[in-house]
C-alpha positions in Angstrom: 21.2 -100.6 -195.0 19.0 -101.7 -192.3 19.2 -105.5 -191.0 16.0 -107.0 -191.9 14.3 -108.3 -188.2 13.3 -111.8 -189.2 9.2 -112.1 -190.1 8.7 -114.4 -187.1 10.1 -112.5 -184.3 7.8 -111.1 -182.0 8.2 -107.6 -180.2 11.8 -107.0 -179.4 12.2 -104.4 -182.2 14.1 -102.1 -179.3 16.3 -104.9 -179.1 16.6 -105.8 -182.4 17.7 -102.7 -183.4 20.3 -102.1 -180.3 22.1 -105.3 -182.0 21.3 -104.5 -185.6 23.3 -101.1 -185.2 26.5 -102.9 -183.0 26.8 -105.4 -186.0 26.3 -102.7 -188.7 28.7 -100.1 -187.2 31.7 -99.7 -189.9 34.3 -98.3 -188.2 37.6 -100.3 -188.5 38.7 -102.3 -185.1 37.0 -105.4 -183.9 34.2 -104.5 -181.1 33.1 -106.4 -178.3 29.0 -106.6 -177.1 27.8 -108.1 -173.9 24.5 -109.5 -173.6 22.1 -110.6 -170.9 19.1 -111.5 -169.2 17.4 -114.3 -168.0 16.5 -117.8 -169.4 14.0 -118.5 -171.9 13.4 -114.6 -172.6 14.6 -115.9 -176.4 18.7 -114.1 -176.3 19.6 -117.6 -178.9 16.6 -116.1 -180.9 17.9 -113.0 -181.3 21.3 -114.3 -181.3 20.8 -116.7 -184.3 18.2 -114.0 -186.2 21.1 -111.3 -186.5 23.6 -114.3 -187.7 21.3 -115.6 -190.2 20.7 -111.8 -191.3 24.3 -110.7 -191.9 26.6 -114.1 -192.3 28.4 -114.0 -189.4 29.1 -116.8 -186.8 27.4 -118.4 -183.9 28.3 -120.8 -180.8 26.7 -122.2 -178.5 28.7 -122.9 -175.3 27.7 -126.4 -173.6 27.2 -126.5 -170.0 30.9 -127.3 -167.9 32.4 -128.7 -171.1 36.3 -129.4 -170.3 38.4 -126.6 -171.8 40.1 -128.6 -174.2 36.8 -130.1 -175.8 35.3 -126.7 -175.7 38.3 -125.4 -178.3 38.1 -128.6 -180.2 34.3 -127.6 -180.9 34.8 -124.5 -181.9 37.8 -125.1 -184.0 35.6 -127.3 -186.0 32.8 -124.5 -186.1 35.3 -122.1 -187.5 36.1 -124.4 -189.9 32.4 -125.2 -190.5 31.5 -121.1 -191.0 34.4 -120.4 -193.3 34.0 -123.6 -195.5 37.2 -125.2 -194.4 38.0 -128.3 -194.7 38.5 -130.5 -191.4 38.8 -128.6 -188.2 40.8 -125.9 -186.7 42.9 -126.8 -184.1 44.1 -124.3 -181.0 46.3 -125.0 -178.4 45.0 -122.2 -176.1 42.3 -119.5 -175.9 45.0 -116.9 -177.5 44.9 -118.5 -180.4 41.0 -119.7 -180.6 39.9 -116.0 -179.9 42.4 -114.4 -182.9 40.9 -116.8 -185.1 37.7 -115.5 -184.2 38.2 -112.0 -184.8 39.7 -113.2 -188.2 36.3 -115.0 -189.3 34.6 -112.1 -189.7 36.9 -111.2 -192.4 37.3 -108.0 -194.2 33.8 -107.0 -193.3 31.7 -105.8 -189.9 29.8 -109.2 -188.7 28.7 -110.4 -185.7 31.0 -113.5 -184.0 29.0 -114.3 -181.0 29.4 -116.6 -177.9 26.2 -117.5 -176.7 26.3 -119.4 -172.9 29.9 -118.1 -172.6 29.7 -118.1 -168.5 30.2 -122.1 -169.4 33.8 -121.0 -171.5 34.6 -119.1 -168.7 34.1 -121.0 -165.7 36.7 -123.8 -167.2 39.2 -121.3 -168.7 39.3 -118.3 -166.4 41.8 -116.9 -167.8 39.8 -116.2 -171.3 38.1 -112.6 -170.0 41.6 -111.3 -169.7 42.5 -113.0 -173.5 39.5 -111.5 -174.8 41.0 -108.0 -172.8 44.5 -108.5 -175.1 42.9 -109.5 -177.8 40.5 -106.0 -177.8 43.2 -104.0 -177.1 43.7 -100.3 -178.7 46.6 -101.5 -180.3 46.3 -105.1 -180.8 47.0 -106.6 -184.4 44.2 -108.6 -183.7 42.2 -106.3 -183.2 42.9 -103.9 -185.4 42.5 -106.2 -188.5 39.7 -107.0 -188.1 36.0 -105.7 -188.0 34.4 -108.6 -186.0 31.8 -107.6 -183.4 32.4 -110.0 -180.8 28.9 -110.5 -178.9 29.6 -112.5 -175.4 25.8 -113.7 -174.2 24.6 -115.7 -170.9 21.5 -116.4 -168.8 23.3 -115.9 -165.4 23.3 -112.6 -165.2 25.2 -111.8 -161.6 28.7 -113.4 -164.6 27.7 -111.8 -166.8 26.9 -108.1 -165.4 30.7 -108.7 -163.5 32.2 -108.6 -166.6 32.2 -105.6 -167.1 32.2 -104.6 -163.3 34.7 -102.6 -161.4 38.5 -104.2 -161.6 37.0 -107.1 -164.1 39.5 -107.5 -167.6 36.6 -106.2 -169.6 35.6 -103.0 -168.0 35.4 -100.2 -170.3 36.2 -102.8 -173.4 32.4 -102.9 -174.3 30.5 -100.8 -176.8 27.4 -102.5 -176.5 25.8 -103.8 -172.9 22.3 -105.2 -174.0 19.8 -106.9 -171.1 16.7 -108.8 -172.9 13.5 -108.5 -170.4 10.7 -110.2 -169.8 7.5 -109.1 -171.7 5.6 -106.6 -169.8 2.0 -107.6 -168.8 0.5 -106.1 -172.2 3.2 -107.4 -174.3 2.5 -111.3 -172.9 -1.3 -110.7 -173.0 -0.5 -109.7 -177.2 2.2 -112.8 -177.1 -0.3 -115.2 -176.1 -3.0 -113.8 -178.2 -5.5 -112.9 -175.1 -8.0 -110.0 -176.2 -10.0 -111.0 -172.6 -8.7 -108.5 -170.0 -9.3 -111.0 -166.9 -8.1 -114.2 -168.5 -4.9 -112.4 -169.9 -3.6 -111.6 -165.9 -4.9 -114.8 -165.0 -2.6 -115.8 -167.1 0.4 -113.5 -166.6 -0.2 -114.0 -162.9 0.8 -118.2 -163.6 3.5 -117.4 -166.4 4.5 -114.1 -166.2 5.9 -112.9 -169.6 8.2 -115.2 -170.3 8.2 -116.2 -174.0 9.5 -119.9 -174.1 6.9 -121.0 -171.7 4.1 -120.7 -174.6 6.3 -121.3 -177.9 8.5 -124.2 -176.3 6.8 -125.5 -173.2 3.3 -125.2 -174.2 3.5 -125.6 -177.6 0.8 -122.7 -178.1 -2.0 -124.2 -175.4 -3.6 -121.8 -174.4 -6.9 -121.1 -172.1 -9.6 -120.5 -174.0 -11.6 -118.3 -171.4 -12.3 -117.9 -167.9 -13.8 -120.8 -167.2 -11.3 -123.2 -169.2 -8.4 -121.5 -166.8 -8.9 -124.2 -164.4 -8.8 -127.1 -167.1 -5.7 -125.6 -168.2 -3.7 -125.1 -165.0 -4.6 -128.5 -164.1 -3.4 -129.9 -167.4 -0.5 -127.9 -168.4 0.9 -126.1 -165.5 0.4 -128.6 -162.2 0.4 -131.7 -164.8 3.8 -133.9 -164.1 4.0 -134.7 -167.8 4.5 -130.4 -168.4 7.6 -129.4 -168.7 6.5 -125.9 -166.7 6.0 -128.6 -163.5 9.8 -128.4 -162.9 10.5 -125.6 -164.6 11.6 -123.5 -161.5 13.8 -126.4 -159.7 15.6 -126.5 -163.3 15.7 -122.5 -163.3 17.7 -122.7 -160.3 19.7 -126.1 -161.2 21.2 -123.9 -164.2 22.5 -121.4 -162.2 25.8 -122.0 -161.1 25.9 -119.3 -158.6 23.0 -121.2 -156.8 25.1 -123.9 -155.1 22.7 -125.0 -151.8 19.4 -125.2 -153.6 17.0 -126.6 -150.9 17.9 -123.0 -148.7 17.3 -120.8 -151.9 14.2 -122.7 -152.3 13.3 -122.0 -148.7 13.8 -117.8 -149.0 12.0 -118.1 -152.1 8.6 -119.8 -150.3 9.1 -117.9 -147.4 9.2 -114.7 -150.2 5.7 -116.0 -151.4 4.0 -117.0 -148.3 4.4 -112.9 -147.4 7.5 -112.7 -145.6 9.0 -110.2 -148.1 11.4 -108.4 -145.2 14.7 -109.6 -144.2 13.6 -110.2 -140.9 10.3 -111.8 -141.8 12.1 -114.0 -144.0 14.8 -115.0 -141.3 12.2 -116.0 -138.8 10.4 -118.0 -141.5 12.9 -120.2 -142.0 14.6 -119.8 -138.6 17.4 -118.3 -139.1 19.7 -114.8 -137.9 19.2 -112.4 -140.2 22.5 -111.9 -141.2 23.1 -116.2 -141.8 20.7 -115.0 -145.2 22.2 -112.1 -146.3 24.6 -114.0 -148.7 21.6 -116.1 -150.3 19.6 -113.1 -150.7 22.3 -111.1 -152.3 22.6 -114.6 -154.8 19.0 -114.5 -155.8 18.9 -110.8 -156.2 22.7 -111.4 -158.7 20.7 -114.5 -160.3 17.3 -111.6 -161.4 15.0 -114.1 -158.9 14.4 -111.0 -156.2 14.5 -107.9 -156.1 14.0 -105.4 -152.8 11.9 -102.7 -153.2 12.5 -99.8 -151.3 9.7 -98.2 -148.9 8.4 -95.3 -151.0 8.2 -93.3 -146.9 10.6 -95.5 -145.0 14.5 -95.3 -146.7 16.0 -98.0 -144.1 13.1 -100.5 -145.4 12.6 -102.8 -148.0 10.5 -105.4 -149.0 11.6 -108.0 -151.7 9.3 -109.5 -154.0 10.0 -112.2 -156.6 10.4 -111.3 -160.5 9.1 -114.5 -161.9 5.4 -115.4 -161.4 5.9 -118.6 -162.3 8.4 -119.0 -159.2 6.0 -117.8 -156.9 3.4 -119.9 -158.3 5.3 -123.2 -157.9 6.4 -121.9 -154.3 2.6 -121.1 -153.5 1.0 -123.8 -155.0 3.4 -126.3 -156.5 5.9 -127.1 -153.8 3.6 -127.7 -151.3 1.5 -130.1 -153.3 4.6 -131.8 -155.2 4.6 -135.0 -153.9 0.8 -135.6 -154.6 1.0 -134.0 -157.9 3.6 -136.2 -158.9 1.8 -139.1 -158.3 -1.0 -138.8 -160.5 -4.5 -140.3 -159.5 -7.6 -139.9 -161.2 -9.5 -136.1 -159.9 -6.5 -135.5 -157.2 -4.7 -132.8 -159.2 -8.4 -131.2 -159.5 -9.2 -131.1 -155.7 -5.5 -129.9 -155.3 -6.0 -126.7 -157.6 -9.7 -126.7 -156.1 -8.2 -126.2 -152.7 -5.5 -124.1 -153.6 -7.7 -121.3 -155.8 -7.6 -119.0 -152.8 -4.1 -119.0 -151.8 -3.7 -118.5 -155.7 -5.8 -115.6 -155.6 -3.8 -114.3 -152.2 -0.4 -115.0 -152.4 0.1 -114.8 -156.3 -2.7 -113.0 -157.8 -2.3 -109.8 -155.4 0.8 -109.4 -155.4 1.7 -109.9 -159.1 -0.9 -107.9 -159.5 0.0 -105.2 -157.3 2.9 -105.0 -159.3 1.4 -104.7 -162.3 -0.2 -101.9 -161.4 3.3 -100.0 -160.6 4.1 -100.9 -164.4 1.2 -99.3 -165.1 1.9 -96.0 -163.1 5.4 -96.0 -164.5 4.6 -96.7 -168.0 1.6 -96.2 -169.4 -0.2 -93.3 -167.1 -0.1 -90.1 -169.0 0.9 -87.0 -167.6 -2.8 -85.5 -167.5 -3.6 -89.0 -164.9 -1.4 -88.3 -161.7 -1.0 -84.5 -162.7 3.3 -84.8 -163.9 5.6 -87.6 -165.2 5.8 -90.5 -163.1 9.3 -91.9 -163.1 9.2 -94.0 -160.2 6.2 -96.4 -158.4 6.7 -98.3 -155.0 5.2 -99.6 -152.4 5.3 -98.0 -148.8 3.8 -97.9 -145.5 2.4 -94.4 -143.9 3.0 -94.7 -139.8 0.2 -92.8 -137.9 2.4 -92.4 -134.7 -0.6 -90.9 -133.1 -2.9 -93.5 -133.8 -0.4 -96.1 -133.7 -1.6 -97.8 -136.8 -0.1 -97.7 -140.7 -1.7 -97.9 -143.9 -0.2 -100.1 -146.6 -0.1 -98.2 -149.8 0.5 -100.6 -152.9 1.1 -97.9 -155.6 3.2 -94.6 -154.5 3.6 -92.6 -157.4 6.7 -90.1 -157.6 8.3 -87.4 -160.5 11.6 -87.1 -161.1 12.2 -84.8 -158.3 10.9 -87.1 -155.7 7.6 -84.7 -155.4 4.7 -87.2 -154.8 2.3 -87.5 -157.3 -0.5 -89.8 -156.2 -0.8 -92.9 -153.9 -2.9 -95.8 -154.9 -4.5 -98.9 -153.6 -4.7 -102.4 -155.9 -7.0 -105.2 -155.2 -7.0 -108.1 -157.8 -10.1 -109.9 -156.4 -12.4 -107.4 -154.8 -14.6 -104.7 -155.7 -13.6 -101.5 -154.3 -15.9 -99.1 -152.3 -15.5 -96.3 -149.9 -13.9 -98.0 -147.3 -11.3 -98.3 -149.2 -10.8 -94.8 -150.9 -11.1 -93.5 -147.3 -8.3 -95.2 -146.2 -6.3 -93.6 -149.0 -8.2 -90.5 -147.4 -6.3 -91.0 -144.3 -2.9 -91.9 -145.9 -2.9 -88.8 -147.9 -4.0 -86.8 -144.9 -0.9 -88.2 -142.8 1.5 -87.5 -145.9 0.2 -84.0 -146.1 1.3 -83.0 -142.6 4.6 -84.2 -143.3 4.2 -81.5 -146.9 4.2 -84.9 -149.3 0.4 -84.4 -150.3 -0.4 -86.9 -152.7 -2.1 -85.0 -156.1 -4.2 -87.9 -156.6 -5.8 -90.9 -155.0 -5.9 -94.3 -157.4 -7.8 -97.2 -157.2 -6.7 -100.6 -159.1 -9.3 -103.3 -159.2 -9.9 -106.3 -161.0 -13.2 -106.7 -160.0 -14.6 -103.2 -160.6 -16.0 -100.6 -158.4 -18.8 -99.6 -156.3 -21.4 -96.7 -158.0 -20.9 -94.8 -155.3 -16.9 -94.9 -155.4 -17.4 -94.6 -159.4 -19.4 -91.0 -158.8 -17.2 -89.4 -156.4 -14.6 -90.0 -159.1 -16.9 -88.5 -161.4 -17.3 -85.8 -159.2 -13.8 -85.6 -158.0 -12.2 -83.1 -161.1 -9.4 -86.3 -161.7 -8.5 -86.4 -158.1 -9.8 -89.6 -157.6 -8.6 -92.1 -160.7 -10.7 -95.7 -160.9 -8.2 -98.5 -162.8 -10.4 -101.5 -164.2 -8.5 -104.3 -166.0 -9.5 -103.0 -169.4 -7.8 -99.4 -168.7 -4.5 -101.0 -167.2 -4.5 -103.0 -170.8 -5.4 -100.5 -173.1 -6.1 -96.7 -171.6 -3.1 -94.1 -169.4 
C-alpha cells in the first residue's frame, strides 16, 4: 500500500515517492539510503513526513556534538521511539548502530539520521561501523528490515560517502539529491500568477523553499511596483533573517574553513569574472593559489563551471543560488550602511543599486533560466529534436577577429546543434540582435554545426518587426516572452 504524502507538502511527489518505495521495499535485510542536497530545500520535511507516515524513527544530529553526548542522545531517542523506560546506553557506535537496525523491529521502516556529517566528523570511524553492520552476512543485518536513511546539507560528505575507496561504496540502494525548485515550481510555491514579478522574484530568492515558509513567513510582493517596498523590507532589512542568510550558508559548511577568500571568488563570480583567470586577477591572485577554493565551492553546490558549448578547454562558472549573488551584488557592498539603519538610507541604497540588480543578477539568472527552459520545457516541434543539453558559448570569428556571445546553445543527444539563442532580461529585442545570431549561425555553419533555429529570450518583449520575420520565418526564428518560458514549449 502506497505511503500517503502528507496534505501540506508541496511538489516533491518525485521525491516523495523515491523514499516512499526505499521504506516500503519488503525484502528481508536491513537497507541503507543516502540523502542529499542543499540547506533549506526542506530534506527534515521529507525526512519527518515519511517517519510520521510509517512509524519509524528520526534524529536529528547537532552540530560538532562530542561523540559521547551524541550516543547519550540517541540512546535516550531509542528509548523514547520504542516506549522504553529511561535511556539506552552505548559504549561505542557498534553497539548504537545494532540497536538501530533492531528498532525497526520485525517490519520494513525507515531509521534515519538526519545531519549525520555532524556524527561523522567526531566519530570517523562510524562509516566503516555502518559498512559491518550492512554487511551481506551480518546478524545485524540480516535480522532486521530497517532502512537506514543517512541525510546532510553538505553535500561534497555526503556525495564521498559513497565515492570511490569510501566504507560505503556499493552499500546503498537508494542515493536521493533534493533540488531547488525550478523557476516555475517557485513562481507556483510562492503563489505568483504575474509572469514579471514571479522572476523578479526568483532572480532575489531563487527557488529555495525555507526562504518563504520560514524566513518570510509567507510575505510576499504583491506586484511590480510593491517589489521595491518588499526588497527593502524583507530582503536588505537587518531585522530579516534573509540579510545574513548567505554568511550563515557558508558558516554551516564545514568544508568552508577561510570564509572571507570564499566570499571574495564568490563577488568576484558576480561582478562577471566567471573564468578562472578573470576570477584570479579579480582578487589578485595566481590562478592556480584558487583552484582548491573553487573546487570547495563547486563540492559545497555554491558554483558550478559550465562548459563552452564551441570551446572544450573553457569554462565559465556561474553561481547556483540567486540569493548568493544577490547579497554579493548588492548586499556585501552596502552591509555596513544597511546595518546601520537610518530613516530612507536602505531606500537610496536599493534606489542606487536597481541597475547593477538588473545587470549583474537579473541577466544572468536569467540567462540561465532560459537554459532550463531549452532543456525542459521546449518541445520537440520548437528547436526541431530533443534537447538534452543547453550552454553557453562563444563563436570566434578569426577573420574578423571578434566573437559573439551566445547565452542559449541548444544540443541533442548526439551533440548535433539544434538552435542558438540570445536572452535579454531588460531589453526589448529587435533586429540587431537577431542578426547577430545571423552571424553566429553563419560562422557555425562553416565549421558543419548549423544551428536549426535561432531563439530569442526577452523579458521585455519584441520589436514588430522582429515579431514578423518570426512569423514569416516557418519556426526558424522562435520569440520567448516571460509568459511562454512560464507556461508554453
Amino acid at each position: 500500500m502506497a505511503v500517503p504524502r502528507p496534505s501540506d507538502m508541496f511538489d516533491r511527489e518525485w521525491e516523495w515517492s523515491q523514499l516512499a518505495g526505499f521504506v516500503e521495499d519488503q525484502q528481508p535485510g536491513a537497507t541503507l539510503g543516502i540523502m542529499s542536497g542543499r540547506r533549506r530545500q526542506g530534506k527534515t520535511f521529507l525526512l519527518e513526513g515519511i517517519a510520521e507516515a510509517t512509524g519509524g524513527f528520526y534524529f536529528v544530529a547537532t552540530d560538532e556534538l562530542p561523540a559521547a553526548e551524541a550516543l547519550h542522545q540517541l540512546g535516550v531517542a531509542i528509548a523514547a521511539h520504542r516506549a522504553l523506560p529511561g535511556a539506552l546506553q552505548f559504549r561505542d557506535w557498534e553497539e548504537a548502530v545494532a540497536a538501530l537496525l533492531a528498532s525497526s523491529g520485525d517490519h520494513a521502516a525507515p531509521v534515519i539520521l538526519d545531519e549525520f556529517p555532524y556524527l561523522a566528523r567526531r566519530s570517523p570511524e562510524l562509516p566503516s561501523v555502518i559498512q559491518k553492520a550492512l554487511s551481506p552476512r551480518s546478524p545485524s543485518r540480516r535480522a532486521s528490515k530497517a532502512r537506514l536513511l543517512l541525510c546532510g546539507s553538505s553535500i561534497s560528505f555526503m556525495g564521498n560517502l559513497l565515492a570511490g575507496g569510501a566504507p560505503l561504496r556499493g552499500r546503498a540502494a537508494l542515493e536521493l539529491v533534493v533540488p531547488t525548485f525550478n523557476f516555475r515550481q517557485a513562481a507556483e510555491f510562492w503563489q505568483l500568477t504575474d509572469h514579471q514579478l514571479a522572476a523578479m522574484v526568483y532572480c532575489v530568492v531563487g527557488g529555495t523553499p525555507a526562504y518563504r515558509t520560514e524566513y518570510l513567513r509567507g510575505a510576499t510582493p504583491s506586484s511590480v511596483k510593491a517589489f521595491d517596498r518588499w526588497v527593502v523590507e524583507h530582503v536588505l532589512s537587518p531585522a530579516s533573517p534573509l540579510f545574513r542568510e548567505v554568511r550563515a550558508l557558508l558558516a554551516e559548511d564545514p568544508a568552508l574553513r577561510d570564509t572571507g577568500l570564499y566570499q571574495t571568488v564568490l563577488a568576484a563570480v558576480a561582478e562577471g569574472n566567471a573564468t578562472r583567470g578573470g576570477i584570479a586577477n579579480r582578487i589578485e591572485r595566481k590562478a592556480g593559489d584558487i583552484s582548491h577554493h573553487l573546487t570547495v565551492l563547486e563540492d559545497a553546490g555554491l558554483l558550478v563551471p559550465e562548459a563552452d558549448a564551441f570551446r572544450r578547454n573553457r569554462s565559465q562558472y556561474r553561481i547556483t543560488e540567486p540569493l548568493v549573488r544577490f547579497y554579493h551584488a548588492i548586499v556585501r557592498p552596502h552591509w555596513t550602511q544597511l546595518e546601520r539603519v537610518r530613516p530612507g538610507r536602505t531606500e537610496r541604497i536599493w534606489r542606487g543599486q536597481r541597475d547593477t540588480f538588473r545587470s549583474q543578477v537579473a541577466g544572468p539568472v536569467f540567462e540561465h533560466m532560459c537554459r532550463i527552459w531549452t532543456e525542459d520545457f521546449a518541445d520537440e516541434e520548437t528547436f526541431g529534436g530533443y534537447v538534452t543539453r543547453a550552454r553557453p558559448g562563444v563563436v570566434y570569428d578569426e577573420i574578423e577577429r571578434t566573437s559573439y556571445e551566445v547565452d542559449v546553445a541548444a544540443t541533442d543527444a548526439d551533440g548535433r546543434l539544434l538552435a542558438i539563442g540570445e536572452a535579454k532580461w531588460n531589453e526589448r529585442i529587435g533586429p540587431g540582435h537577431l542578426a547577430r545570431l545571423e552571424r553566429a549561425a553563419a560562422l557555425l555553419a562553416k565549421r558543419d554545426q548549423a544551428p536549426r533555429a535561432l531563439v530569442a529570450f526577452s523579458g521585455k518583449g519584441f520589436a514588430p518587426s522582429l515579431e514578423e520575420s518570426a512569423r514569416a520565418s516557418g519556426g526558424r526564428i522562435q520569440l520567448v516572452d516571460l509568459r511562454r518560458l512560464y507556461e508554453g514549449s
